[in-house]
C-alpha positions as CSV (number, residue, x, y, z in Angstrom):
1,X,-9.0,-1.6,-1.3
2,X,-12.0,-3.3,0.1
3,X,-12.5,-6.1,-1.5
4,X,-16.2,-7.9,-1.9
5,X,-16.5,-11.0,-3.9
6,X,-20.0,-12.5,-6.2
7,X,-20.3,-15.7,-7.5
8,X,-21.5,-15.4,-10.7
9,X,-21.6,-19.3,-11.4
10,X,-20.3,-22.4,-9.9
11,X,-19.5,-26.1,-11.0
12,X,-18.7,-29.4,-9.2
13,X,-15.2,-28.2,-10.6
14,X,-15.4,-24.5,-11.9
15,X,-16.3,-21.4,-10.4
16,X,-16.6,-17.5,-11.8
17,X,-16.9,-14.5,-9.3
18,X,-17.1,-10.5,-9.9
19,X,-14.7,-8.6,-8.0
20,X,-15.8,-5.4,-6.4
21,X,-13.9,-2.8,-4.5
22,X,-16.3,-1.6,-1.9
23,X,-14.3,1.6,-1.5
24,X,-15.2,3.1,-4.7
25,X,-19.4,3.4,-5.9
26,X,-20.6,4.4,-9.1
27,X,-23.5,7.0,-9.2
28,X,-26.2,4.8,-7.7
29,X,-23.5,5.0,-4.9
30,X,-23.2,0.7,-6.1
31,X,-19.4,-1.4,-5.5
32,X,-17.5,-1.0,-8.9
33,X,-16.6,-4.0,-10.6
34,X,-12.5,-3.9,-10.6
35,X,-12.4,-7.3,-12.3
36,X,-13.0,-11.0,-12.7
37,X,-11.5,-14.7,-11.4
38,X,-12.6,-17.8,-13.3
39,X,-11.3,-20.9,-11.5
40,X,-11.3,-24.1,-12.9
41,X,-10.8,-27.3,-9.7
42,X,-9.0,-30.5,-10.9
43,X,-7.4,-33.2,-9.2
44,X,-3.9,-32.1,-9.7
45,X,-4.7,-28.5,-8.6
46,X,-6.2,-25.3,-9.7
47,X,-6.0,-23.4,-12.8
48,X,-7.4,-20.3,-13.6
49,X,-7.8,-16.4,-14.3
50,X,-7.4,-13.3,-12.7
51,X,-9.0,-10.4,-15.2
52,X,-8.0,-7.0,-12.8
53,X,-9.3,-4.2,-15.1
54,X,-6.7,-1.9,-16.0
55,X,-7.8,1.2,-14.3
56,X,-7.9,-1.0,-10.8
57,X,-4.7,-2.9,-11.4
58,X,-2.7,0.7,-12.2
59,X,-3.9,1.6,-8.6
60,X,-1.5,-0.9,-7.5
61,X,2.7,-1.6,-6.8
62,X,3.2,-4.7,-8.8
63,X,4.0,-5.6,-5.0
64,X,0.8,-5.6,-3.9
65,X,-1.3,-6.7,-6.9
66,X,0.9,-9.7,-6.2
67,X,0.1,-10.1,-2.5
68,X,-3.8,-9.1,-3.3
69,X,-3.9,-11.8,-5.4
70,X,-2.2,-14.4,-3.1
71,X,-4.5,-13.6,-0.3
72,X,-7.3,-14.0,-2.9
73,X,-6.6,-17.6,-4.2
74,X,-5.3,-18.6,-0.4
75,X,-9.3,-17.7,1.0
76,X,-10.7,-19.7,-2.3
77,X,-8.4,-22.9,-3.3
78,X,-7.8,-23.7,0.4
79,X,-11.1,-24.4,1.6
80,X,-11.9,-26.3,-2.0
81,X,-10.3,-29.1,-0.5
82,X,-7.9,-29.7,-3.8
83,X,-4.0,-30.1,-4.0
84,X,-3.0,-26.9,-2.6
85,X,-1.1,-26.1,-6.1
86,X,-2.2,-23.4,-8.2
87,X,-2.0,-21.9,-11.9
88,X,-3.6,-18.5,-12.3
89,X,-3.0,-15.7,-14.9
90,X,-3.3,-12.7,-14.3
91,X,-4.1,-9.5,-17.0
92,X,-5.1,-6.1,-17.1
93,X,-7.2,-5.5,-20.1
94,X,-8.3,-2.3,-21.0
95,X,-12.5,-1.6,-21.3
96,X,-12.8,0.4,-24.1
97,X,-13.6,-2.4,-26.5
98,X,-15.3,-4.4,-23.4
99,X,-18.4,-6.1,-24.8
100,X,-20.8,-8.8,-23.4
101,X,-22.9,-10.8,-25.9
102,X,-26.5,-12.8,-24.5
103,X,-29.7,-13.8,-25.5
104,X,-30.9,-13.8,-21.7
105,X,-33.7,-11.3,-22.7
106,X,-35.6,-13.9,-24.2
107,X,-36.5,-11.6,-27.4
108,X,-36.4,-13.7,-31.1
109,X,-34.7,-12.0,-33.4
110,X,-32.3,-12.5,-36.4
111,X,-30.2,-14.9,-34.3
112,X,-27.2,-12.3,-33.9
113,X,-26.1,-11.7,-29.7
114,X,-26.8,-7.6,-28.6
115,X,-23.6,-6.1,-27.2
116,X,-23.9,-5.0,-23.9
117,X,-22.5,-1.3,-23.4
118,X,-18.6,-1.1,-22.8
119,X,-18.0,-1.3,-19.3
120,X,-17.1,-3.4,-16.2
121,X,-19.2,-6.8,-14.8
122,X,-22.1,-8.4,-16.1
123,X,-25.0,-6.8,-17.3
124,X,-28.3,-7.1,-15.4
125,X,-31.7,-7.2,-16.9
């Protein structure tokens, strides 16, 4: 696995990245998104959650999901300059009820959110 991080969004005390393996491409021969991290910075430590999508995660010996996601918190709380104490959870949710609801495209309608089409990341537009 070769792992490429995207910050999506970032706080004075949160942040959200995509995680891509840059091993595997879809068509457009793009990274696939194999999950998420939210992480939330406090003064007592970090708190947060790992979102490895089930098809990524079943790639892996518990062993090493457990020593991917080590490293992975290790390279972010560290430098973040809080207590070096950590909280994460981790799951492995399926996709095939994976939806994403927005207004970014700016249309009026009758007030409902559009689903974005079931599959990994955020949706572009």
């Amino acid at each position: 696995m070769n792992l490429k991080l995207k910050r999506l969004v970032r706080t004075q005390s949160s942040e959200q990245y995509a995680l891509f393996d840059l091993d595997q491409t879809d068509a457009n021969r793009q990274p696939i998104t194999i999950g998420k991290l939210d992480l939330h910075y406090t003064g007592e430590g970090t708190y947060g959650t790992i979102l490895l999508w089930d098809s990524a995660s079943r790639k892996l010996k518990a062993s090493q999901r457990r020593a991917f996601i080590q490293s992975l918190l290790r390279e972010l709380v560290l430098p973040m300059g809080v207590p070096n104490e950590y909280v994460v959870e981790f799951f492995a949710p399926q996709l095939d009820e994976y939806e994403v609801f927005h207004n970014l495209d700016g249309e009026e309608g009758d007030g409902s959110a559009e689903a974005a089409p079931a599959g990994p990341g955020p949706r572009e537009g």
